[in-house]
C-alpha positions as a printed Julia matrix, in Angstrom:
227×3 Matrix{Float64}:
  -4.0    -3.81    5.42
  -0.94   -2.07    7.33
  -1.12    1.79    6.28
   2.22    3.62    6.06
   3.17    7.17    6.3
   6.06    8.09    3.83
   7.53   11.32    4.8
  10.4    12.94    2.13
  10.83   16.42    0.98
  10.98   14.65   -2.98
   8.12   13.96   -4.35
   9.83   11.93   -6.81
  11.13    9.51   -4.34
   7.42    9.97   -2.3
   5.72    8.89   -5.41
   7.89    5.94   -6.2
   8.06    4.03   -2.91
   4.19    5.2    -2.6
   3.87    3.38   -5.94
   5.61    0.39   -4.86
   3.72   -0.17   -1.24
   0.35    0.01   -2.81
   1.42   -2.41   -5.44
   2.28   -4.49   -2.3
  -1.1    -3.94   -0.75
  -0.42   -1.55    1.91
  -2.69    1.9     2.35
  -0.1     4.46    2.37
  -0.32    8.62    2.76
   2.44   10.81    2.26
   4.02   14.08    3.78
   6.87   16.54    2.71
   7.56   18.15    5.69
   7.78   17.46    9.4
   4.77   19.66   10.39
   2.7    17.83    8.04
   4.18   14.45    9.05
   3.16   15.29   12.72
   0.18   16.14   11.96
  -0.88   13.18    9.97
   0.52   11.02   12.62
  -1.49   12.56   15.36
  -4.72   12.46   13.19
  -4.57    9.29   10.89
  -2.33    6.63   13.39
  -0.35    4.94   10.62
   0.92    1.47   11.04
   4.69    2.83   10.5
   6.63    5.39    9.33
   9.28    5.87    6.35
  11.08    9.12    7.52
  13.79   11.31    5.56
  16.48   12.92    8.26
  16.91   15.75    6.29
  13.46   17.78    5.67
  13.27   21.56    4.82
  11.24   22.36    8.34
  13.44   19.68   10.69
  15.48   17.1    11.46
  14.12   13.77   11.33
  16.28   12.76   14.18
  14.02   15.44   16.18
  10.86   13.65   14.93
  11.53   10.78   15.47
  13.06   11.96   19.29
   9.37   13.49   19.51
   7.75   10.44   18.56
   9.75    7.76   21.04
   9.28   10.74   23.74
   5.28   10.54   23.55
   3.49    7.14   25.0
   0.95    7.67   22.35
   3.77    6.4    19.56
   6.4     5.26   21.61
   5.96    2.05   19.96
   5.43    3.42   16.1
   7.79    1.66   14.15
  10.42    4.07   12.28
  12.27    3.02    9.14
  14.58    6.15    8.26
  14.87    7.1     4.84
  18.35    9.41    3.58
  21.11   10.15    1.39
  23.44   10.42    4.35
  26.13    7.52    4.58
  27.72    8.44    7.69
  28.28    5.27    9.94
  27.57    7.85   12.79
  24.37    9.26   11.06
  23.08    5.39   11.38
  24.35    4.57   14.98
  22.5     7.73   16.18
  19.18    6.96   14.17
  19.05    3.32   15.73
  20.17    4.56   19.27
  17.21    7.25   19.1
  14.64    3.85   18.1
  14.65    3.46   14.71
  13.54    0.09   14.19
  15.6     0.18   10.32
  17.7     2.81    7.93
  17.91    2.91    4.54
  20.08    4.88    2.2
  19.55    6.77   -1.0
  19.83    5.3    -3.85
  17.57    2.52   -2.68
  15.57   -0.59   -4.44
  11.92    0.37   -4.01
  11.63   -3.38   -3.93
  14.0    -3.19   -0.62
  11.98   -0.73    1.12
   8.73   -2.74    0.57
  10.74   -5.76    1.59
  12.04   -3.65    4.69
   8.32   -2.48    5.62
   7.51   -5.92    5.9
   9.94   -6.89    7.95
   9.29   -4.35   10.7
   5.87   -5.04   10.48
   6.4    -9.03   11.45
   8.82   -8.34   13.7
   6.92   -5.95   15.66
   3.31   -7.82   15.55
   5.24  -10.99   15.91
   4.88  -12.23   12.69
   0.97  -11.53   12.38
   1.16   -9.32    9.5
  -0.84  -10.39    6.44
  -1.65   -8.72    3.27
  -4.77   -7.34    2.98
  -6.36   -4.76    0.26
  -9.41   -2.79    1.73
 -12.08   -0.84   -0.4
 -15.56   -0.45    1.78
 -16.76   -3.55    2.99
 -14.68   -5.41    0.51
 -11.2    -7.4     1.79
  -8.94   -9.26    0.02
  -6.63  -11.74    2.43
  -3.51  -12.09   -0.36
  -1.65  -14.08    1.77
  -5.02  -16.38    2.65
  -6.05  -16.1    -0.48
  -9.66  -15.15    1.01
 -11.75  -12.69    0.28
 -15.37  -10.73    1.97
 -17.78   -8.37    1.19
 -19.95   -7.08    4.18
 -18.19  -10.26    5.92
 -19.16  -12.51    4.01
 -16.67  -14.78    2.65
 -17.02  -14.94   -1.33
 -16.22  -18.2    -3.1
 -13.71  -16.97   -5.7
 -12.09  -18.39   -8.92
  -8.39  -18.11   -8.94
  -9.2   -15.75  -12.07
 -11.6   -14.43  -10.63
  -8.92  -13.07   -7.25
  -6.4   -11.85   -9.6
  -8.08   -9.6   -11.24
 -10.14   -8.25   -7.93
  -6.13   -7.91   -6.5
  -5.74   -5.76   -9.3
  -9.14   -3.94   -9.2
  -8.12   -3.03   -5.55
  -4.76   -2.01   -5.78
  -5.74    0.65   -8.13
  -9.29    1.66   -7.29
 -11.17    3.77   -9.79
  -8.5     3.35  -12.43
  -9.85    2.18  -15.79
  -7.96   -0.55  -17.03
  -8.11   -2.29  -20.92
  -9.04   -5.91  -21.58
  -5.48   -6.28  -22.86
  -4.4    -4.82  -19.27
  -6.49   -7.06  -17.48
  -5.11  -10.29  -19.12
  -1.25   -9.15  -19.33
  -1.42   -7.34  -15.0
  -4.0    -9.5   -13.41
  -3.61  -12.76  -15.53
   0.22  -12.62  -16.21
   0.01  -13.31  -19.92
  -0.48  -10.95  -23.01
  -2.74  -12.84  -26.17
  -4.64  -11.08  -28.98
  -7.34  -12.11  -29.41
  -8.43  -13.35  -26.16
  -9.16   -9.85  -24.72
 -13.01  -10.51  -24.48
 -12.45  -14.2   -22.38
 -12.05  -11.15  -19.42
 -16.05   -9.81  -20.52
 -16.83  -13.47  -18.94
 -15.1   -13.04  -16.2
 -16.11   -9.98  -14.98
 -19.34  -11.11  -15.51
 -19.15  -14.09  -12.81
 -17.15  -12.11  -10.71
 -20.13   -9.23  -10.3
 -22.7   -11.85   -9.88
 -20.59  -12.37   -6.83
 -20.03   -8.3    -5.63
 -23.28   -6.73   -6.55
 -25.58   -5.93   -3.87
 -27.22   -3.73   -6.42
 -27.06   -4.74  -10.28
 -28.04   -0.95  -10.61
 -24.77    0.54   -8.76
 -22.16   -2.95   -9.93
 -18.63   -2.92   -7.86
 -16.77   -3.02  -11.16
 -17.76   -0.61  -13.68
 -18.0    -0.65  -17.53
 -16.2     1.95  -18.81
 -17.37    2.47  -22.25
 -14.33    2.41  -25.21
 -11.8     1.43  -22.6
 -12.67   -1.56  -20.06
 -13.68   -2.04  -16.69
 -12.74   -0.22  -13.38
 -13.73   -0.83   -9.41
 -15.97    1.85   -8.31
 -14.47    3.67   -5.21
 -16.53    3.37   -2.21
């Protein structure tokens, strides 16, 4: 699972393309400021970096000068993120490395698009989706999945609605939410088909029936315990 550093002085924009890229599968932190953006790229290594030129601390064209300057992320792919529209604003962020720019207003669907782009291009086309949470990895493009590595024998039911455990870990979702997000289809009535379900599919996680990967959540539904 790539993780991705999204770096914007908005938290409105942060929390939408933050939204969008865990959706996708990707670990992602945020930062709204360059000081906090070098920090976390010193400390935590992200896979790349969605940058905003225009932050209230510094330019991003100095960050990202900074960042091509140092060996240590010489090689950190850049996508720049801002409302300028100037041609020369572009030529000067792809000159200084940028491996892509994209400009406000934006699709969140084109930035996660975008992110995997860079991401093949600069592995050479390695990049796979993968959700993390402890020992447990989901392979969404392999359709695989482990816990401890081990490889567990999953129903395509049974995936889905781990995918959607993952994504959001520790969020309590409704039997009616499970069937409609992680099945793709809304039916009353058929909420409590997802009881049997869940039931198989901890059979399969538990290492402990007393601590259970997904949790009952009493009056509401199930959630994956964060680990």
């Amino acid at each position: 699972m790539a993780f991705v550093l999204v770096v914007d002085d908005d938290p409105g924009i942060v929390r939408l393309v933050r939204s969008y890229l865990e959706q996708a599968g990707f670990r992602v932190a945020s930062a709204f400021d360059g000081a906090t953006a070098r920090r976390l790229i010193r400390q935590e290594r992200p896979d790349l970096v969605i940058l905003d030129l225009m932050l209230p601390d510094e330019d991003g064209f100095d960050i990202a000068r900074s960042l091509r300057s140092d060996p240590a992320t010489a090689t950190l792919p850049i996508i720049m993120l801002t409302a300028r529209i100037d041609d020369t604003d572009r030529i000067v962020g792809l000159e200084l490395g940028a491996d892509d720019y994209i400009v406000k207003p934006f699709n969140p669907r084109e930035v996660v698009a975008r992110v995997k782009a860079v991401l093949r291009r600069v592995s050479g086309g390695t990049v796979r989706n993968r959700l993390e949470q402890g020992s447990l990895v989901l392979d969404l493009d392999g359709h695989q999945a482990w816990l401890g590595g081990n490889e567990l024998e999953l129903t395509p039911t049974e995936f889905a609605l781990l995918s959607l455990f993952m994504r959001y870990p520790g969020h309590a979702f409704t039997r009616a939410e499970l069937l409609e997000q992680g099945l793709g289809y809304a039916a009353t009535g058929l909420e409590r088909t997802i009881d049997s379900h869940i039931k198989n599919l901890r059979k399969k996680l538990e290492y402990d029936p007393a601590a259970p990967v997904i949790e009952t959540v009493y009056g509401i539904g199930y959630r994956l315990r964060t680990v």
